[in-house]
C-alpha positions in Angstrom: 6.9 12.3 -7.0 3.7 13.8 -7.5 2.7 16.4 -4.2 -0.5 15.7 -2.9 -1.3 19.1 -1.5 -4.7 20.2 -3.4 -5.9 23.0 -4.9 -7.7 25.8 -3.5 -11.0 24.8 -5.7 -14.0 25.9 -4.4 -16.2 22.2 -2.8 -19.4 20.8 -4.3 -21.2 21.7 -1.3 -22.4 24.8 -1.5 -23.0 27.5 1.8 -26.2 29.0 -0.2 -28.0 32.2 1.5 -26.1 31.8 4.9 -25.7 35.1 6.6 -21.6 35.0 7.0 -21.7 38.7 8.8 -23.9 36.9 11.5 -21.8 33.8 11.8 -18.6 35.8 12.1 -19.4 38.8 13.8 -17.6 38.0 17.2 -15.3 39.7 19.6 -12.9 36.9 19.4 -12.1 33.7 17.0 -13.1 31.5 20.6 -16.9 32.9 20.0 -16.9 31.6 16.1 -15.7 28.3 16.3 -18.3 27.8 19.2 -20.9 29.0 16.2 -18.9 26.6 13.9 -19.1 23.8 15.9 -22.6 24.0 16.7 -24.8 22.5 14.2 -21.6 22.4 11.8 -23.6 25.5 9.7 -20.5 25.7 7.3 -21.2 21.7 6.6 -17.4 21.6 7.6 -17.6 18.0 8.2 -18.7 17.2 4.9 -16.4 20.0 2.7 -13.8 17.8 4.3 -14.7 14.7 3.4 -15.6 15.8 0.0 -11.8 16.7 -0.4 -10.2 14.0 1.5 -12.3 11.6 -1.1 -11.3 13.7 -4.1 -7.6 13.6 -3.5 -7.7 10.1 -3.0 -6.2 10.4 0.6 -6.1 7.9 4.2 -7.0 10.5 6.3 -8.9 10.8 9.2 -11.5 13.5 8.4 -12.9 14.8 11.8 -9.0 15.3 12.5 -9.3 17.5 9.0 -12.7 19.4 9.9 -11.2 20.2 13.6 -8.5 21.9 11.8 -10.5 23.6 9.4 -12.7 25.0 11.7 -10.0 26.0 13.6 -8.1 27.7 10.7 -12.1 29.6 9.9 -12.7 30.5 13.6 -9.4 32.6 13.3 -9.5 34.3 9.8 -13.2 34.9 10.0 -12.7 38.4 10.9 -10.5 39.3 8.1 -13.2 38.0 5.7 -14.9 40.9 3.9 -17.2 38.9 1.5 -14.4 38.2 -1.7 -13.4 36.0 -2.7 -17.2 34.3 -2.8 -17.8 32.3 0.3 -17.4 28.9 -1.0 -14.1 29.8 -2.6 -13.0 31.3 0.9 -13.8 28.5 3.0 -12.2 25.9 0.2 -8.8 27.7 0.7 -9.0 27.5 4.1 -9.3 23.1 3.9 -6.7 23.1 1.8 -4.2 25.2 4.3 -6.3 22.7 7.0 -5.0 19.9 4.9 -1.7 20.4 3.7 -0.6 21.5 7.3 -2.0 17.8 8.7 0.4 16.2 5.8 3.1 18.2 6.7 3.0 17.4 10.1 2.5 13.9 9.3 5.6 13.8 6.8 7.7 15.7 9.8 6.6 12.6 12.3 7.4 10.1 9.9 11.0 11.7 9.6 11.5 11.6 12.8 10.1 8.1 13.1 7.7 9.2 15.8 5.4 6.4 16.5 2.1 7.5 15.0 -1.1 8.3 16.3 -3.3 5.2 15.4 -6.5 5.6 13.4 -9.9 6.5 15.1 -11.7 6.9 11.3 -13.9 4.0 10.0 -13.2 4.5 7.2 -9.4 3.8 8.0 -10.3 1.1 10.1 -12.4 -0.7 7.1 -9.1 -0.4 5.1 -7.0 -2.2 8.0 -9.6 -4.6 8.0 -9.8 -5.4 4.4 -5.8 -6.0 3.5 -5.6 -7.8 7.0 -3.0 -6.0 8.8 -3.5 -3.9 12.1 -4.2 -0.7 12.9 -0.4 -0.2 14.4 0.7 -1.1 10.1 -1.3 0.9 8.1 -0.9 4.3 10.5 3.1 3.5 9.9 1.8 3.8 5.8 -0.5 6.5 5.8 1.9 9.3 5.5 3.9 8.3 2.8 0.4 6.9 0.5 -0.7 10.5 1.0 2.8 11.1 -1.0 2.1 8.4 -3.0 1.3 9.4 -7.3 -2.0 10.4 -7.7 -2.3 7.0 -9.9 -1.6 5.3 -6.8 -3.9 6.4 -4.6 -6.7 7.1 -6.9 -6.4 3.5 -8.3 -6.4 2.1 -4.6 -9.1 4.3 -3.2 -11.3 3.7 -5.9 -10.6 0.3 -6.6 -10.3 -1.4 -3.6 -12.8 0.8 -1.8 -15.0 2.0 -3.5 -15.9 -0.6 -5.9 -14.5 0.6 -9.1 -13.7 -2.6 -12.0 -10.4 -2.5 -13.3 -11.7 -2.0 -16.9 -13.6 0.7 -15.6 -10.9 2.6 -13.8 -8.5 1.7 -16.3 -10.5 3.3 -18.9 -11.1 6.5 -17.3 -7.7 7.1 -16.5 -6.5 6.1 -19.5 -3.9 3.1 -17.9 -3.8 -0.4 -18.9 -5.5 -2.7 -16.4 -1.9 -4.4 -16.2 -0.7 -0.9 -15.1 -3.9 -0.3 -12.9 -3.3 -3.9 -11.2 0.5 -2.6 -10.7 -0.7 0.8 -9.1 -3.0 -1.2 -6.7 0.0 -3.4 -5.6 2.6 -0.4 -5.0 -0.4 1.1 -2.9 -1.1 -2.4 -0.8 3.2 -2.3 -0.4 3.0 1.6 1.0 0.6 0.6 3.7 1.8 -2.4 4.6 1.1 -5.2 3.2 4.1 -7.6 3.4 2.6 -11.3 2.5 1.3 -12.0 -1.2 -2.0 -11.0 -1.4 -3.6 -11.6 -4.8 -5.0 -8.5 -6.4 -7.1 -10.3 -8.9 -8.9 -11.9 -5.7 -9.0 -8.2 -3.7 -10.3 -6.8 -7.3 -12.7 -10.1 -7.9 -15.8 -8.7 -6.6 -14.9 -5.5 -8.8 -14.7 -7.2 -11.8 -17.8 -7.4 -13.8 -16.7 -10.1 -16.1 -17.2 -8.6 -19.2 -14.8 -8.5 -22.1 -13.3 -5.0 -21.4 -10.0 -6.2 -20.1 -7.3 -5.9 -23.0 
């Protein structure tokens, strides 16, 4: 099984002219991460959802950008100005992010109850295969495991919009073999009664004569 831990790749969002000595110049990590937190100038927030989106996970992303900040407030001392900026602070969500699926793995080993979903975003998906909020935080763990086929076909199928024909296309699956990724996805997180795909996918489909 594929591991979902990502790659320390530097984000799309770029930190630009900001003045990193002023930032994290500090006599302790507590006096940086009030900097951080302030006005987010490290765009924290959206480096993390920027990842979250481009692993295909279910994860709560303030829960990600707490960490982060967390993990920057304490190495920002140690930062000398290599690797470039951007680089640095991309490492430093992906040790943010694989410590959060870690963790999560280790509770679902243990068959702790999980913490239930605050993110809209996981609440939308809740909402949309019709099973509570209870259900899809028992799931989450283990789609974050899932094959990145799984997840990516899910996340961008069922919630972002993305045809079958399209997706198919671009990943270089069948749409039979898309369809089946979408259904192994709905099964991780929950979904026990027989829930068409073709009707989840309908308002996906464009109609047009791409399907094989």
């Amino acid at each position: 099984m594929e591991h979902s831990e990502p790659r320390p790749v530097p984000e799309p969002v770029r930190a630009g002219d900001l003045d990193w000595r002023a930032l994290f110049e500090a006599r302790s990590p507590r006096e940086v991460l009030a900097r951080l937190v302030e006005g987010d100038p490290l765009r924290l927030r959206e480096r993390c959802a920027q990842r979250v989106r481009s692993q295909a996970l279910l994860l709560d992303v303030q829960r990600l950008q707490l960490r982060t900040v967390a993990h920057v407030a304490r190495h920002a001392g140690t930062y000398r100005g290599t690797p470039p900026l951007d680089v640095w602070i991309a490492e430093r969500v992906r040790k943010a992010l694989t410590e959060l699926l870690d963790e999560d793995e280790a509770r679902r080993s243990l068959r702790d109850i999980p913490e239930l979903p605050s993110d809209q975003r996981l609440l939308a998906v809740a909402n949309v295969l019709g099973i509570e909020p209870e259900v899809l935080a028992r799931g989450l763990s283990v789609f974050n495991r899932a094959p990145s086929d799984v997840r990516s076909a899910f996340c961008e199928m069922v919630l972002d919009g993305v045809s079958p024909a399209e997706w198919s296309a671009a990943n270089g699956f069948s749409v039979e073999r898309a369809k089946a990724a979408v259904r192994r996805a709905l099964w991780i997180l929950g979904v026990r009664e027989d829930l068409d795909v073709d009707d989840l996918l309908a308002g996906t489909d464009d109609g047009g004569d791409d399907d094989p």
